[in-house]
N, C-alpha and C positions, 0 to 999 in steps of 0.2 A: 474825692477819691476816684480814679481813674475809671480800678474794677467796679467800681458800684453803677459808673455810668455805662456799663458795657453789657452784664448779667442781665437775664431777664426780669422785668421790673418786680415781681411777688416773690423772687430769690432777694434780691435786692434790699427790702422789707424785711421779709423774716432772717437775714444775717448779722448778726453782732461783729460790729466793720472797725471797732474797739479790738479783737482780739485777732484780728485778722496779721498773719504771722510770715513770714517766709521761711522758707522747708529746706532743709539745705541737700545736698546730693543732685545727681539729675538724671534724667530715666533715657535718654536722647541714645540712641546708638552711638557707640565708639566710633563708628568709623564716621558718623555724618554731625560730629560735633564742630566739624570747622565750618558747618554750613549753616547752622541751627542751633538755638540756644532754647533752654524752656526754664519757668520759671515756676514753683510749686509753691502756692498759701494755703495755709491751711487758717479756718476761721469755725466760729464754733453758733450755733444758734442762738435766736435773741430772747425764747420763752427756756432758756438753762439747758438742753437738754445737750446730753455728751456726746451726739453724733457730731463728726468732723464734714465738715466741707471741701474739697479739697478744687484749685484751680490752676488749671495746668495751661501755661503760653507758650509756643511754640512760632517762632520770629521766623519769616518769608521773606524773602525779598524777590525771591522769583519763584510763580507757580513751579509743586514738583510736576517732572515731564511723567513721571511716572503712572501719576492718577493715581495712587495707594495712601494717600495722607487720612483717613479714617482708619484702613487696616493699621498703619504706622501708630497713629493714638490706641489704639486698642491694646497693642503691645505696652505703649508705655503705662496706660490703665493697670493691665495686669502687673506688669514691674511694682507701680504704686501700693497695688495691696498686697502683694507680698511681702514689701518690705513694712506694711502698717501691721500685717498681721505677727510678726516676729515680735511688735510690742502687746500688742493684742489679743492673746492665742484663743482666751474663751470666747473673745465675743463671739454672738450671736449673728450679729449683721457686718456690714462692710459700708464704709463711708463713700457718699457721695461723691461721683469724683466728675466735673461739667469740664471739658476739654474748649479751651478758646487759641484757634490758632488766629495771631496776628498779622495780616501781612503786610508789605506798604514796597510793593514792587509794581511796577509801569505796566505791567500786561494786567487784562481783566483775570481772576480767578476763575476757571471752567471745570476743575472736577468735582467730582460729586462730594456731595456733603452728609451723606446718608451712607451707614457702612453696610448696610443689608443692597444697596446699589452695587457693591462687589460681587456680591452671591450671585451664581450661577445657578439660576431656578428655571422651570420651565415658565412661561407665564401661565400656562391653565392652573399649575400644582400651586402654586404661588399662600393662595388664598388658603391651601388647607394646612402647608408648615410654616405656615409667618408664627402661629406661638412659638415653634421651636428656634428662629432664625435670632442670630445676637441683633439688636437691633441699636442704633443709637445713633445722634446726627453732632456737630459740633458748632459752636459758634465762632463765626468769619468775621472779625473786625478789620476792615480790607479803609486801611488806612485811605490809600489811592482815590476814594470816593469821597473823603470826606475834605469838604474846601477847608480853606486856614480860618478862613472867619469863624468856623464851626467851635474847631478846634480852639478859636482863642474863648469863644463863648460858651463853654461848657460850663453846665453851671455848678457839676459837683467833685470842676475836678481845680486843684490848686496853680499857683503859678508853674509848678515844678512840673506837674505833671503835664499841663499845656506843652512845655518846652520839651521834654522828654518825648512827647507825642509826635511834638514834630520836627523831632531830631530822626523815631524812626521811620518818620514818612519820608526823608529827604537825605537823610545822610550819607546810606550806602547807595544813592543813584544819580546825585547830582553834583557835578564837578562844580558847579557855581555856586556852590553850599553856605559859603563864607556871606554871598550877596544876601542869600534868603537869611540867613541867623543876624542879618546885623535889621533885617528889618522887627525881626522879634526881641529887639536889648531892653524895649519899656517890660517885659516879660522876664527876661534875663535882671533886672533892676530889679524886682519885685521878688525872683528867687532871693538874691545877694540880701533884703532885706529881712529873710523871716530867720527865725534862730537856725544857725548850722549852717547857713545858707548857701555861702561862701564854700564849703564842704562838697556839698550838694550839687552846686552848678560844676565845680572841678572832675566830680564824677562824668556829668554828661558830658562836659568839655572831653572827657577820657575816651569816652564812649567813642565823640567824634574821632579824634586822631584815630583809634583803632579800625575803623571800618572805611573811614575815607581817604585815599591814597591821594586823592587831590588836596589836602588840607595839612598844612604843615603847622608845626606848632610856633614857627617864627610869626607867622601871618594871625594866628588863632589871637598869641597873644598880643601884637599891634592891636590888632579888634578890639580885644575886650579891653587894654589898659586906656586906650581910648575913650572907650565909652562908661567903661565900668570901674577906673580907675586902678592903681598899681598891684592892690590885695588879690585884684584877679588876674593881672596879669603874671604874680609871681604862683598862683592859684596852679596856672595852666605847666611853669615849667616846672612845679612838681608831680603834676598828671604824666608829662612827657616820660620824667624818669622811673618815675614807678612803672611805664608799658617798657619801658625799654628792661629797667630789671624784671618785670615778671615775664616777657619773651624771650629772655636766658633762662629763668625757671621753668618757662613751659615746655623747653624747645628739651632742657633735662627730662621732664617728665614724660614727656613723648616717645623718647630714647629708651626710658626705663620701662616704659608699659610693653613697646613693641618685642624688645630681647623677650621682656617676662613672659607675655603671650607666646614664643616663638618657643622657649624649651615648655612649656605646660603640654602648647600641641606635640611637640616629642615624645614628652614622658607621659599624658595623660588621654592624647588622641579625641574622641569625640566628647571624652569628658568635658570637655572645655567650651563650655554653653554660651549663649548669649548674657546666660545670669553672671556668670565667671569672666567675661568680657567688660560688663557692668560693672561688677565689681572694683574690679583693676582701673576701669578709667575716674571712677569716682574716690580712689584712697589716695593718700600724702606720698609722695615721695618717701619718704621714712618706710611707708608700708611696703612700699612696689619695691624696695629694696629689701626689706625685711623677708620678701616672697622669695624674690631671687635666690637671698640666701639660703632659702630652705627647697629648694627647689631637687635637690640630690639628694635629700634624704627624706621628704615628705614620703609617705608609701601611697597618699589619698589626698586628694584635693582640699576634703576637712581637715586635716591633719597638716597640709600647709598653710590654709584659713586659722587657724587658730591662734586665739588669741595668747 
């Protein structure tokens, strides 16, 4: 398991890696999803207890210039328990929630990793409002440093995950991608052999076409039928077709979110929040049309929300 070799080791221990789940929705700002993807598991502890764990990945491929990637988690932090709280309302406490940004871009990482490093304090005062300051740091799995030998030798993570690993050290930055992936096929051999496998490698295979402009899928599939024989090369031109249709579907959804967004700010002005921005970017097509139409007669943003 990938995440188990990445958490700190006594989290690592006390998580039950059995129930460990992926969370569907995504907390990523609308506007910087074509730059960033994040990924939410939720896993439950190994002594029974009902607190949730939750582990948020957020993919880099180039430091932000900004330096704000703490404040940035922090936001999606809070998105996360709001939207746990809506199933949750009595609890007591608030789930766990450890932030892992991954990166696997060419330049070293330089900003800060500590969000109280944001705060503008004086240093003498420092020492008397650190109880009151939010405090919290994230963990940097910075691809970029870690050699391929590592990465093939991990010991608790699978064939899949090895190749996944280092698909996203190299995929979105190296035009000679095709060179590096054919030295990883005893890897690629070993996905194709566990159950589903075939499934699974088509996935990453997807992954590639989408992010590397260097990497065609004519070429992709000579590789693998090659090496991996015809199952994967017929593997790869159903990856092809499925990006190609769901880049007509996206390209719709994108159409329908921005009009939506565009009369809300009309008729509803500041009402229309980052939470309402969320919203819309995370609901079906169906929905984002369903809004539209109710757009002239909602009197209240609940009242176009409604189910």
């Amino acid at each position: 398991m990938a995440l188990r070799a990445i958490v700190p080791a006594a989290l690592a221990e006390a998580l039950d890696w059995s129930t460990l789940a992926l969370q569907p929705g995504s907390f990523v700002d609308a506007a910087l999803t074509h730059q960033h993807t994040d990924l939410l598991y939720a896993a439950t502890w190994r002594d029974g207890g009902e607190a949730l764990v939750y582990l948020l990945f957020e993919h880099q491929s180039a430091p932000p210039t900004e330096g704000r990637m703490a404040e940035r988690l922090l936001k999606y932090k809070v998105r996360i328990w709001d939207r746990w709280r809506v199933d949750h309302a009595k609890a007591k406490t608030l789930p766990m929630i450890l932030p892992i940004v991954m990166y696997h871009g060419a330049s070293p990482w330089l900003e800060p990793r500590s969000f109280d490093e944001l705060l503008d304090v004086p240093a003498a005062l420092r020492p008397a409002v650190e109880p009151y300051l939010v405090r919290f740091t994230y963990v940097l799995h910075d691809l970029s440093t870690i050699s391929d030998e590592e990465l093939r030798d991990g010991a608790m993570r699978t064939a899949l995950a090895k190749l996944v690993t280092m698909c996203f050290k190299y995929a979105r930055t190296r035009a000679d991608f095709l060179q590096i992936l054919s030295r990883w096929m005893d890897v690629a051999r070993e996905v194709v052999r566990a159950p589903h496998g075939l499934e699974a490698l088509a996935q990453v295979m997807r992954y590639i076409l989408e992010v590397n402009e260097h990497v065609g899928p004519e070429a992709l599939q000579a590789l693998l039928g090659r090496d991996l024989g015809p199952e994967a090369k017929d593997a790869i031109m159903t990856a092809g077709q499925q990006i190609f249709e769901q880049g007509r579907e996206k390209g719709r959804q994108q159409g329908i979110q921005e009009v939506l967004l565009r009369l809300l700010r009309q008729r509803f002005g500041d009402a229309v929040t980052a939470h309402v921005e969320q919203r819309i970017a995370t609901a079906t097509v169906e929905e984002n049309e369903a809004w539209v139409a109710r757009v002239v007669s909602a009197a209240t943003l609940a009242e176009l929300f409604a189910d």
